[in-house]
N, CA, C and O atoms as a GROMACS GRO file, in nm:
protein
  408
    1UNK      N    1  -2.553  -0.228   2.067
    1UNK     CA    2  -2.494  -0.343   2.003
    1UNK      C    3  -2.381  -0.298   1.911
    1UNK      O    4  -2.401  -0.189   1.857
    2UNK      N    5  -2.260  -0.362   1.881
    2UNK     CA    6  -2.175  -0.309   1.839
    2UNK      C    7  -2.164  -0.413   1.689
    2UNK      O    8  -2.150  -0.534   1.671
    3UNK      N    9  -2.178  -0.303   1.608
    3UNK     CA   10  -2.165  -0.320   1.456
    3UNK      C   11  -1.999  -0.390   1.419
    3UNK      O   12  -1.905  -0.320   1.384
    4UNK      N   13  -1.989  -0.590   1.442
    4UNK     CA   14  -1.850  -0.582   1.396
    4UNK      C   15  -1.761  -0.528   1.279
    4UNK      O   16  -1.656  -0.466   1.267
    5UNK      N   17  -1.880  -0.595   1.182
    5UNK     CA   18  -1.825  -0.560   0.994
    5UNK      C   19  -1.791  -0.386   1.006
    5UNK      O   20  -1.700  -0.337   0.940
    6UNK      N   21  -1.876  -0.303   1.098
    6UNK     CA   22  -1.815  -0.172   1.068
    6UNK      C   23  -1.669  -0.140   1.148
    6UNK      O   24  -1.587  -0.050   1.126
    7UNK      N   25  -1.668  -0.228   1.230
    7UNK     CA   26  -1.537  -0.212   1.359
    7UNK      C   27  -1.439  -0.241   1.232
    7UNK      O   28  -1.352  -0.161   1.199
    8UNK      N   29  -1.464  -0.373   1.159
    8UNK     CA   30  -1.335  -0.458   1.093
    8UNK      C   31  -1.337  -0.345   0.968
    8UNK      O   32  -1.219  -0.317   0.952
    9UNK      N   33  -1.400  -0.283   0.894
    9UNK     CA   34  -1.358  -0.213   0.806
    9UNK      C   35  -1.297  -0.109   0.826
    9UNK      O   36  -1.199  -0.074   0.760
   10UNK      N   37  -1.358  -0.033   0.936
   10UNK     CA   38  -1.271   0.083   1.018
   10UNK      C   39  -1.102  -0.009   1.068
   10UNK      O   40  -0.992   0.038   1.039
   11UNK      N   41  -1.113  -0.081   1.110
   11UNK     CA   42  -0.991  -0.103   1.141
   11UNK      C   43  -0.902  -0.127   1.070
   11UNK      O   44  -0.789  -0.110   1.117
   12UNK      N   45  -0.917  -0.186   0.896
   12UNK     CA   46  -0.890  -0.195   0.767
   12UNK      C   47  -0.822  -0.055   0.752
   12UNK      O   48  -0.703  -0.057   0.782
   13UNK      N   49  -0.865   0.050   0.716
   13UNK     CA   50  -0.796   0.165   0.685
   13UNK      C   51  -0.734   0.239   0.796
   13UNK      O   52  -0.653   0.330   0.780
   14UNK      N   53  -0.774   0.197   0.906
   14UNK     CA   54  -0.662   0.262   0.999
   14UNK      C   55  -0.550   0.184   0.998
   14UNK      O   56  -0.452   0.254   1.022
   15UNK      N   57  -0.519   0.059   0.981
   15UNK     CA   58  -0.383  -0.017   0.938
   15UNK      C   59  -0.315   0.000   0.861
   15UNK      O   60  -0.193  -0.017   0.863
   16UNK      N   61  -0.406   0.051   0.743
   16UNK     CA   62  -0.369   0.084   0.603
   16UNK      C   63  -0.335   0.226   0.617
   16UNK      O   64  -0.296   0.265   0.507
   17UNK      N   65  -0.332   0.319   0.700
   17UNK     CA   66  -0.272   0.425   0.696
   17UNK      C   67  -0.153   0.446   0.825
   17UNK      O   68  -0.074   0.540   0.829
   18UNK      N   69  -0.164   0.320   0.941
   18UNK     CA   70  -0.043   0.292   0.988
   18UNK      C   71   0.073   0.250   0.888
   18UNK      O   72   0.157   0.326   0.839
   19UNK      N   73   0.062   0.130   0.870
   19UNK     CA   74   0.179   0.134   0.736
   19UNK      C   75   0.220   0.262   0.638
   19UNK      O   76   0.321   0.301   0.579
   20UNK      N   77   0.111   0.294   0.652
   20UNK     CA   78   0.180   0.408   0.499
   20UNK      C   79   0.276   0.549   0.580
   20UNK      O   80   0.360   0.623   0.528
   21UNK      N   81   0.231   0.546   0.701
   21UNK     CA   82   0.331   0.588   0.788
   21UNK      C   83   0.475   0.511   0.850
   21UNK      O   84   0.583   0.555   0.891
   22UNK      N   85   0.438   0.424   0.839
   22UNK     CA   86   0.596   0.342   0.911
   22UNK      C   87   0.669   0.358   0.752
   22UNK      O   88   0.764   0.434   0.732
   23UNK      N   89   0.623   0.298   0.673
   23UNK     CA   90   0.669   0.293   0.543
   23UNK      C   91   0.742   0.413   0.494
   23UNK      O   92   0.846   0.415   0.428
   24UNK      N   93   0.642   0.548   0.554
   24UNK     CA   94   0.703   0.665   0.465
   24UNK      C   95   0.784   0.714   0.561
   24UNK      O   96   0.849   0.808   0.518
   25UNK      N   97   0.805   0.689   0.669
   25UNK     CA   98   0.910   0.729   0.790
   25UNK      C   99   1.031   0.644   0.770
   25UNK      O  100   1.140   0.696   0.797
   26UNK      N  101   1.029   0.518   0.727
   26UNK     CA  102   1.151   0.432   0.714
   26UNK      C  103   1.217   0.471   0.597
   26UNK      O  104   1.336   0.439   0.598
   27UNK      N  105   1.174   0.539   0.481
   27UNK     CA  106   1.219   0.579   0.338
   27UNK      C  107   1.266   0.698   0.432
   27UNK      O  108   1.376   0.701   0.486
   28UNK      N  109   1.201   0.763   0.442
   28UNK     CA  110   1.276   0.942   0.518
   28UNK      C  111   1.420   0.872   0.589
   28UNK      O  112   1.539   0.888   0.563
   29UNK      N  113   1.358   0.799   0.675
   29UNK     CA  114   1.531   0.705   0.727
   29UNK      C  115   1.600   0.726   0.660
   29UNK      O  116   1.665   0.828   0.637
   30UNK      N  117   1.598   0.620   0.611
   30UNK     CA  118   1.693   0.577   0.484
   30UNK      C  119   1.761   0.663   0.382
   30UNK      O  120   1.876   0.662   0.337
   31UNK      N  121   1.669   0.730   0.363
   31UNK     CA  122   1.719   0.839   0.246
   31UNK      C  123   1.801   0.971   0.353
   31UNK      O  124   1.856   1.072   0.307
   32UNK      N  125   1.792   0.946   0.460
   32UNK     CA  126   1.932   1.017   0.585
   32UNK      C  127   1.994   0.969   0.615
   32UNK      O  128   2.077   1.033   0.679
   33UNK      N  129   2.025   0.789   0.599
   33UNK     CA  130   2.110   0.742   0.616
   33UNK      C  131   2.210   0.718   0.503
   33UNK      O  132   2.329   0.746   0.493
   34UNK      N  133   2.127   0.660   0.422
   34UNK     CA  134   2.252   0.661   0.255
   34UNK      C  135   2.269   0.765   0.160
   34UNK      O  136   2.326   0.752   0.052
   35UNK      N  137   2.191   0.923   0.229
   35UNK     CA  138   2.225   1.035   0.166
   35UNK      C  139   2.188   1.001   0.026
   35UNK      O  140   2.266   0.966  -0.063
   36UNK      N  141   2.056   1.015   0.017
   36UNK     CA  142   2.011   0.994  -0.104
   36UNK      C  143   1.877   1.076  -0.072
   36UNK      O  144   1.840   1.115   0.038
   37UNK      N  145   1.794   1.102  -0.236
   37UNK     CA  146   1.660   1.166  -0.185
   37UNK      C  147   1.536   1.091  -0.133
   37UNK      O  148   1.516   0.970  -0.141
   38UNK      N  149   1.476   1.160  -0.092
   38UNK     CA  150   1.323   1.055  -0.039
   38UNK      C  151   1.281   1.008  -0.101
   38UNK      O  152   1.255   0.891  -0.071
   39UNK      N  153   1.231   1.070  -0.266
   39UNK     CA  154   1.163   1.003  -0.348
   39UNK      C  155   1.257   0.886  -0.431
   39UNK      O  156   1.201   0.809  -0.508
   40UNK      N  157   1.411   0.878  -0.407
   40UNK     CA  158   1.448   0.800  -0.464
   40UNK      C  159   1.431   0.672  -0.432
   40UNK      O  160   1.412   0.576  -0.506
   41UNK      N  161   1.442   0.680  -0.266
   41UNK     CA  162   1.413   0.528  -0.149
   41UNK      C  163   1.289   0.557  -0.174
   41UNK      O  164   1.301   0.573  -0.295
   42UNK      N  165   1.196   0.574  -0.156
   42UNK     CA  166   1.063   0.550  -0.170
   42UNK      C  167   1.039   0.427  -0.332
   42UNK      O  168   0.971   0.324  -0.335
   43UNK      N  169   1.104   0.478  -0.423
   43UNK     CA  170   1.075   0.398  -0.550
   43UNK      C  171   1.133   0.264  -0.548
   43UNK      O  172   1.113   0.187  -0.641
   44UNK      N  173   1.212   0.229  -0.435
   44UNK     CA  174   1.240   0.097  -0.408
   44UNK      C  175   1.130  -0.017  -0.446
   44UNK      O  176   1.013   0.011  -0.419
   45UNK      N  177   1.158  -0.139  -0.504
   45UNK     CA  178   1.049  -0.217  -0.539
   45UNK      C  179   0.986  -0.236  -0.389
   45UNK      O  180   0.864  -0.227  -0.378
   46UNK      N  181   1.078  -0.267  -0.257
   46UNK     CA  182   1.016  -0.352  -0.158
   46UNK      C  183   0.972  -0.289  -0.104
   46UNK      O  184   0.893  -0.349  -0.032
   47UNK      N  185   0.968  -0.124  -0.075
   47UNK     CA  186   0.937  -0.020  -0.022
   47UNK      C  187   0.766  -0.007  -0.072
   47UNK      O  188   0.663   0.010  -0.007
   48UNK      N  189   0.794  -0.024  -0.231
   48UNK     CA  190   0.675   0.017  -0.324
   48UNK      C  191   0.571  -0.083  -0.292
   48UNK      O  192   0.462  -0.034  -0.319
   49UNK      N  193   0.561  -0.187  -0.253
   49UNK     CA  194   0.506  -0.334  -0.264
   49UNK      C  195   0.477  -0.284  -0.112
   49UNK      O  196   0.364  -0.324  -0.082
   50UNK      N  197   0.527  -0.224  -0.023
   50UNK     CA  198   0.461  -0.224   0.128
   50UNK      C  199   0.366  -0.052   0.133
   50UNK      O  200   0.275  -0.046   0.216
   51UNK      N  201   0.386   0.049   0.062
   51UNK     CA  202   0.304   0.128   0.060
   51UNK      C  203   0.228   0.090  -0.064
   51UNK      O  204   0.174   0.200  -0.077
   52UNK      N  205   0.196   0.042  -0.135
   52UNK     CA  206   0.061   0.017  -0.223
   52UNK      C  207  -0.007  -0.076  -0.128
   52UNK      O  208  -0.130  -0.071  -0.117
   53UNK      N  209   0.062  -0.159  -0.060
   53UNK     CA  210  -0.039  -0.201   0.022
   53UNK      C  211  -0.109  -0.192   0.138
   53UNK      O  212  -0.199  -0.266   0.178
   54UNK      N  213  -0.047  -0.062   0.209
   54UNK     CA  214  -0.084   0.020   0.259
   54UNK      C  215  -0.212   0.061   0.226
   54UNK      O  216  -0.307   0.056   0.304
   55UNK      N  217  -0.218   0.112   0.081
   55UNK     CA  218  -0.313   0.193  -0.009
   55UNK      C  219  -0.453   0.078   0.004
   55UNK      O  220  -0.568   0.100   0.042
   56UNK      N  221  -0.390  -0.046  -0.044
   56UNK     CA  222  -0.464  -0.112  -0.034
   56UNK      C  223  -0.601  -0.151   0.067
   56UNK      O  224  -0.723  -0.159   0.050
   57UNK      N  225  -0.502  -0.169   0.184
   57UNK     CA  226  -0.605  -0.142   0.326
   57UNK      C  227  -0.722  -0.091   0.317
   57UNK      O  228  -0.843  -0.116   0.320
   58UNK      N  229  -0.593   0.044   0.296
   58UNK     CA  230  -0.700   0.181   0.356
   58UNK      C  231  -0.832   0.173   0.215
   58UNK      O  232  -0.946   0.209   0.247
   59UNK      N  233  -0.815   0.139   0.107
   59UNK     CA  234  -0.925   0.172  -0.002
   59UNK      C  235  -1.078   0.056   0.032
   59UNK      O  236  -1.198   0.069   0.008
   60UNK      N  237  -0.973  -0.082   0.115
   60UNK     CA  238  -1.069  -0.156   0.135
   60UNK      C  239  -1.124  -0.129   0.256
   60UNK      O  240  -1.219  -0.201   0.283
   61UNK      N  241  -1.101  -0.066   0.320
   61UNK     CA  242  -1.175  -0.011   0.509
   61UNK      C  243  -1.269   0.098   0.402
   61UNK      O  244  -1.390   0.078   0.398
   62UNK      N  245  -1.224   0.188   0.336
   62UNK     CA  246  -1.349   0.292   0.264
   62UNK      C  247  -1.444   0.219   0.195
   62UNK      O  248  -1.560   0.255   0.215
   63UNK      N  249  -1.425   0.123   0.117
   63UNK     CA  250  -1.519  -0.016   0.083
   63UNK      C  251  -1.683  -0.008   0.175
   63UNK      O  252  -1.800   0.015   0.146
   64UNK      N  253  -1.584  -0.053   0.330
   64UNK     CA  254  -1.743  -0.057   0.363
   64UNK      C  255  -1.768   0.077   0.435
   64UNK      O  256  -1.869   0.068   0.505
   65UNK      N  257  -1.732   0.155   0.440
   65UNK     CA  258  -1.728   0.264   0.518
   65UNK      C  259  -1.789   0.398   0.431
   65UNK      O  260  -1.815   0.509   0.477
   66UNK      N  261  -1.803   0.355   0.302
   66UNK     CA  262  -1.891   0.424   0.204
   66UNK      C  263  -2.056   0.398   0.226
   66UNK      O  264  -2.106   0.288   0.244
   67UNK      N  265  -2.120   0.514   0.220
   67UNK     CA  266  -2.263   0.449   0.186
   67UNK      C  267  -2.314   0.466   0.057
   67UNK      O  268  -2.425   0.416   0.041
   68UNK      N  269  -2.258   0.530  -0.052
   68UNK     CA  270  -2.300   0.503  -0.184
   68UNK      C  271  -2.259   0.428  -0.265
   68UNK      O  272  -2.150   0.474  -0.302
   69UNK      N  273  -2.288   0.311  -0.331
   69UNK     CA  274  -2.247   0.216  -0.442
   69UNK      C  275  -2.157   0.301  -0.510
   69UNK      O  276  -2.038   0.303  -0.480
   70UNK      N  277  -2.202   0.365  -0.593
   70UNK     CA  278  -2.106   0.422  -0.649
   70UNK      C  279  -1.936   0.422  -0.603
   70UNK      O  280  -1.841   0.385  -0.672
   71UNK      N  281  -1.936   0.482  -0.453
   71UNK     CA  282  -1.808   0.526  -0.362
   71UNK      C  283  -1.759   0.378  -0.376
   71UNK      O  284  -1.652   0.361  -0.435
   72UNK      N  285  -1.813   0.287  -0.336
   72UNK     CA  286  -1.807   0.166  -0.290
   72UNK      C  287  -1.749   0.116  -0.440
   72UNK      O  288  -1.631   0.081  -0.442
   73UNK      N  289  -1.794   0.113  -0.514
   73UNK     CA  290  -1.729   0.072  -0.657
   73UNK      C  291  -1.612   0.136  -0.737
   73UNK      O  292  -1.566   0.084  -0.838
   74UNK      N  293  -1.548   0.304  -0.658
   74UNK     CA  294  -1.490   0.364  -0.717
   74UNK      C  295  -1.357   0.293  -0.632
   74UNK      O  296  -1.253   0.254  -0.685
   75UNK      N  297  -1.398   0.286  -0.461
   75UNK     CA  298  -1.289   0.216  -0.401
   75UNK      C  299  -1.258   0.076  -0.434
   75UNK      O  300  -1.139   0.046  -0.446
   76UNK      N  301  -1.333   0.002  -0.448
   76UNK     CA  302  -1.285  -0.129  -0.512
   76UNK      C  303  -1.199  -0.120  -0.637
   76UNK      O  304  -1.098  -0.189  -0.650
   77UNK      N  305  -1.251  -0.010  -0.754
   77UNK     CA  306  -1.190  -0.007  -0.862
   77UNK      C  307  -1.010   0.024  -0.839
   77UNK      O  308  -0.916  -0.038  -0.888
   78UNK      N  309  -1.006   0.161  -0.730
   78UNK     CA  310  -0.879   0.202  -0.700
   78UNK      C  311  -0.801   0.056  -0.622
   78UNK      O  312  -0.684   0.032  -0.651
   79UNK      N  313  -0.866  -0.022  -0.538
   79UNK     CA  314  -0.768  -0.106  -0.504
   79UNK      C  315  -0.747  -0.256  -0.590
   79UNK      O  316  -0.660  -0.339  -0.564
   80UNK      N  317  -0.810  -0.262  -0.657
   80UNK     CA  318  -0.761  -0.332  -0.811
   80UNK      C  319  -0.622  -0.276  -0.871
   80UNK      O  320  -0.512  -0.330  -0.877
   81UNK      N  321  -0.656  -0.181  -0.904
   81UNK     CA  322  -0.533  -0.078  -0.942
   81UNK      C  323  -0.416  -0.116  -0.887
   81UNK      O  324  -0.308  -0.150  -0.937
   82UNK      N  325  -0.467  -0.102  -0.741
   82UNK     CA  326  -0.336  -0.115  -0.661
   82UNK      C  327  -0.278  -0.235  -0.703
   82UNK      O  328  -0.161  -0.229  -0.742
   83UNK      N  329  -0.340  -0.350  -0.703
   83UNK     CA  330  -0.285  -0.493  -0.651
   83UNK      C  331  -0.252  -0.490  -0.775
   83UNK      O  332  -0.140  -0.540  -0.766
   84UNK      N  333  -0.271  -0.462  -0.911
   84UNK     CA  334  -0.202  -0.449  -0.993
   84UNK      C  335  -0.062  -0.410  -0.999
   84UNK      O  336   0.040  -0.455  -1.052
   85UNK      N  337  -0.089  -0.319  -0.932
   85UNK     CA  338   0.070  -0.242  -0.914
   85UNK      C  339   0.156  -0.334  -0.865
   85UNK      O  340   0.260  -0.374  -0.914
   86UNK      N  341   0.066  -0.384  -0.693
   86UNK     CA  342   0.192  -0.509  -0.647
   86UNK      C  343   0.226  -0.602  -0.698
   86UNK      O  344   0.335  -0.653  -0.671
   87UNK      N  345   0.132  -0.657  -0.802
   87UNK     CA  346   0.196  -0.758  -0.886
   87UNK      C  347   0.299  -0.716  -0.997
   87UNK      O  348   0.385  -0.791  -1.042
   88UNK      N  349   0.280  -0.601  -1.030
   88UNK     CA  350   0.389  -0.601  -1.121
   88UNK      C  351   0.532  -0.578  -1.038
   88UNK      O  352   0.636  -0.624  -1.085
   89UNK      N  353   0.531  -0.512  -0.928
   89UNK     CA  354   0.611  -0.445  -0.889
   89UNK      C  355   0.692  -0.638  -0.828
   89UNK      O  356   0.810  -0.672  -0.842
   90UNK      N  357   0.603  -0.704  -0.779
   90UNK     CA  358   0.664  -0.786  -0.731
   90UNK      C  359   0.754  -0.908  -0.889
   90UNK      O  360   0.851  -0.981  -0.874
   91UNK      N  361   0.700  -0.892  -0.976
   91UNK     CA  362   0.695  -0.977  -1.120
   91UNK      C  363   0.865  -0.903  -1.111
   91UNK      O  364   0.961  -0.978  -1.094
   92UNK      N  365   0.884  -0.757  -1.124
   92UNK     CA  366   0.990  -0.675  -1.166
   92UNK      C  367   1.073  -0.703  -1.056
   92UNK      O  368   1.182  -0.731  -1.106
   93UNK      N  369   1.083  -0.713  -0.914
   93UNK     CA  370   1.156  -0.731  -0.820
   93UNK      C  371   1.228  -0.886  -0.820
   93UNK      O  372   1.343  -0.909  -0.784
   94UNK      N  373   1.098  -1.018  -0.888
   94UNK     CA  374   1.137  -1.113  -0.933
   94UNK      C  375   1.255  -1.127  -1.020
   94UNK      O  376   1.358  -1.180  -0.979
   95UNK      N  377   1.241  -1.077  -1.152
   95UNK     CA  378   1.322  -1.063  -1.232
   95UNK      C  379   1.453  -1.020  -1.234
   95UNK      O  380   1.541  -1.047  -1.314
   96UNK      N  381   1.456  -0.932  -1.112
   96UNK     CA  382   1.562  -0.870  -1.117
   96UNK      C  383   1.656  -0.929  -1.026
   96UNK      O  384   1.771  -0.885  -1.022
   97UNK      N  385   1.620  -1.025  -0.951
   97UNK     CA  386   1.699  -1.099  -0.856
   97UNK      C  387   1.745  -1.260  -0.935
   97UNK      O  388   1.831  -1.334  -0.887
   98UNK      N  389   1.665  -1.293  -1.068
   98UNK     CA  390   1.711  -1.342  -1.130
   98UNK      C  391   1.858  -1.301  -1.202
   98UNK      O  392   1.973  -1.344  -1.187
   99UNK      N  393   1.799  -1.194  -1.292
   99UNK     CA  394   1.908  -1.162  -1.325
   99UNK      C  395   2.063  -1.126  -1.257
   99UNK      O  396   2.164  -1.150  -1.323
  100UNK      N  397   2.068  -1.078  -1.147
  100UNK     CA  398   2.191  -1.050  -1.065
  100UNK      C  399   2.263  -1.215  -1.039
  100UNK      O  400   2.385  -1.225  -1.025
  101UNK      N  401   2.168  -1.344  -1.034
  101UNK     CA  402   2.197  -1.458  -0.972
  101UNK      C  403   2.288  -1.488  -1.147
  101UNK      O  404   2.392  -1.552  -1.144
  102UNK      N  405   2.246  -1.445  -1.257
  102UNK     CA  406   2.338  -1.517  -1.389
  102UNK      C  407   2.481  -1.418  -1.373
  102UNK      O  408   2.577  -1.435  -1.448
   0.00000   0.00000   0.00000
């Protein structure tokens, strides 16, 4: 019998570590195309907002893919974190498209 909830959490962090590959391959792009460094395109807000959520995924596929509470509570804690991050990152990307529009 095939365990779905374990299929869908496994498939959770393998998405979540597809993205964090397209993501970190399109910054490597980029940063060969506009001759700039990696880590500079990488710090892009829209860049940043698609690998944290990357992160995201993957922390929630380890979610169920943990068998100790503990693990299970340390990954939830880290992807809190994260979505923190995307919200700010998205709050700051907000703002800043305000400002260019005055």
């Amino acid at each position: 019998m095939i365990e779905w909830l374990s299929v869908g959490f496994n498939a959770l962090w393998i998405i979540g570590v597809g993205l964090e590959v397209a993501a970190l391959s399109f910054a490597d792009y980029l940063a060969s195309q506009q001759k700039q460094r990696f880590w500079q395109v990488v710090q892009m807000p829209t860049l940043r907002i698609i690998i944290d959520l990357g992160l995201v995924l993957f922390c929630l596929g380890l979610v169920g893919c943990a068998s100790a509470v503990w693990e299970q509570i340390l990954w939830v804690a880290i992807a809190l974190i994260l979505i923190l991050l995307i919200w700010q990152s998205r709050k700051v990307k907000k703002h800043e498209s305000t400002t260019r529009q005055q």
